[in-house]
C-alpha positions in Angstrom: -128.1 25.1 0.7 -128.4 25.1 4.4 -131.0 22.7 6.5 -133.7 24.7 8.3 -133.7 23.9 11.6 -136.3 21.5 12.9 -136.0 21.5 17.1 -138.5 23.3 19.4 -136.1 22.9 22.4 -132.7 23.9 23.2 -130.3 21.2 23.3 -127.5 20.4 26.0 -124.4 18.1 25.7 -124.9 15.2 27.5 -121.8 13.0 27.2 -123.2 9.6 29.1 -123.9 6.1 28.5 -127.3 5.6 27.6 -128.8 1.9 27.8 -131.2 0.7 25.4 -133.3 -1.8 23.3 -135.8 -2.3 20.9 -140.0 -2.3 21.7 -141.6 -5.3 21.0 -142.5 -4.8 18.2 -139.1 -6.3 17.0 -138.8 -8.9 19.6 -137.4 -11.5 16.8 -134.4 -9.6 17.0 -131.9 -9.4 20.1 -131.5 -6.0 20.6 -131.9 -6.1 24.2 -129.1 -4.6 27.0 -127.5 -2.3 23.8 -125.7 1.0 24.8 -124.7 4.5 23.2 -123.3 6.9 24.1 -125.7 10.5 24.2 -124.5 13.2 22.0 -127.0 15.8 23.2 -130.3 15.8 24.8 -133.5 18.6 25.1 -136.9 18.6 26.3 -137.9 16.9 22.9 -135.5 14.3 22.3 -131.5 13.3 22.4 -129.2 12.5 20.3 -126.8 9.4 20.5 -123.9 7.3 18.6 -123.9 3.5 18.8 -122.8 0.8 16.5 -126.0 -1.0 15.9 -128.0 0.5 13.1 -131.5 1.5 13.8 -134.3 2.9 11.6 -136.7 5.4 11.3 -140.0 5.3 13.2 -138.3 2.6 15.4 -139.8 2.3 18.5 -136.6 1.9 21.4 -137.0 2.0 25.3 -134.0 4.3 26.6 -133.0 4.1 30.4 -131.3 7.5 30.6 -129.1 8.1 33.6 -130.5 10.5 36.2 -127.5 10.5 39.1 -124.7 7.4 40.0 -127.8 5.3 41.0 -131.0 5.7 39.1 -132.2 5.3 35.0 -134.9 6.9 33.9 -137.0 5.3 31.2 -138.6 6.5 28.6 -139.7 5.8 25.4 -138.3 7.3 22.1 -138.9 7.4 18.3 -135.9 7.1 16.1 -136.5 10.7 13.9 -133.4 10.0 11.7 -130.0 8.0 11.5 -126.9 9.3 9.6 -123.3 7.3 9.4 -120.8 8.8 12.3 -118.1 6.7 11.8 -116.5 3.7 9.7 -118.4 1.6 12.1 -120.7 3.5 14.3 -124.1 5.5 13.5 -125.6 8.9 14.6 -129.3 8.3 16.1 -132.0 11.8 16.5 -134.7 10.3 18.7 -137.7 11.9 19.7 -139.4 11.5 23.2 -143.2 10.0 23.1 -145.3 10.9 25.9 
């Protein structure tokens, strides 16, 4: 059986390092200064692979690169997370406005 598709927005590859860390919400854990690299990225969200394991409905502050010189942040929910490697994990966020 096939998955319905669930995106409202057309996505584009977007092969960049993306910086990022956790809200505050889990400040007891050092997940600050963590990168991945971005997969794809739309209107409504991007897509990214990284090594650290995150779950869903976490909370993450993304500084997504703009040109050679400026990050834009935003914040992002994490919609789902599937394995991508031995080592390494898939991440669907979803932009909050």
């Amino acid at each position: 059986m096939q998955a319905t598709e669930q995106r409202e927005s057309q996505r584009t590859a977007f092969g960049q390092i993306v910086e990022f860390e956790l809200s505050a919400a889990h400040s007891a854990v050092d997940f600050s200064g963590l990168k991945a690299l971005g997969i794809d990225i739309s209107s409504g969200g991007i897509g990214l692979e990284t090594d650290n394991k995150l779950r869903r409905d976490d909370v993450v502050r993304l500084a997504i690169p703009f040109d050679d010189k400026i990050n834009f942040p935003v914040l992002a929910e994490v919609r789902w997370v599937a394995a991508a490697t031995d080592e390494g994990y898939r991440i669907g966020f979803r932009f909050l406005a």
